[in-house]
C-alpha positions, 0 to 999 in steps of 0.5 A: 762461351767458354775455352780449354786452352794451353799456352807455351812458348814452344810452337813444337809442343803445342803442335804436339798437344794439338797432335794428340788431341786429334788422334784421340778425340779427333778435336780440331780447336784453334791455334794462334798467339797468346797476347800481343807479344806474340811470343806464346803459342795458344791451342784452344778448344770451344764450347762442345769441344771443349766439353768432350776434351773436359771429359777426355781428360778426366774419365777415370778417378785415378787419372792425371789432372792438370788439377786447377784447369780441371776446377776452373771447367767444372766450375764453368760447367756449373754455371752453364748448367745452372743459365741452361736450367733457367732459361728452361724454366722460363 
């Protein structure tokens, strides 16, 4: 399994993220607390959600990118490919 998330310490622009989100894609994902602090605020979005907000984010060559988020999904992307191409290989 794997995660998009963003974390601050602001509740309000989480909330704002989160508001976004759902307006554009209609995402739910999930809020909590980041650590054990509790001192960040933590929006996360799962596996298939987490794909189309892969895609949402970067569907234009000249679009804004958070650019090491952007490199960590694709290369989580890569190695779900590569277990999803072994395991139908078997």
């Amino acid at each position: 399994m794997f995660y998009i998330s963003f974390v601050c310490r602001s509740k309000e622009y989480i909330d704002w993220v989160r508001l976004e989100i759902w307006g554009r894609a209609k995402l739910k994902g999930y809020m909590g607390c980041a650590k054990k602090k509790k001192i960040n605020y933590q929006l996360k979005y799962a596996k298939k959600e987490a794909i189309k907000l892969f895609h949402l984010m970067n569907y234009r060559e000249n679009s804004i990118q958070l650019t090491r988020k952007y490199l960590k999904i694709k290369e989580s992307l890569a190695i779900v490919n590569q277990v999803n191409e072994r395991s139908m290989a078997k």
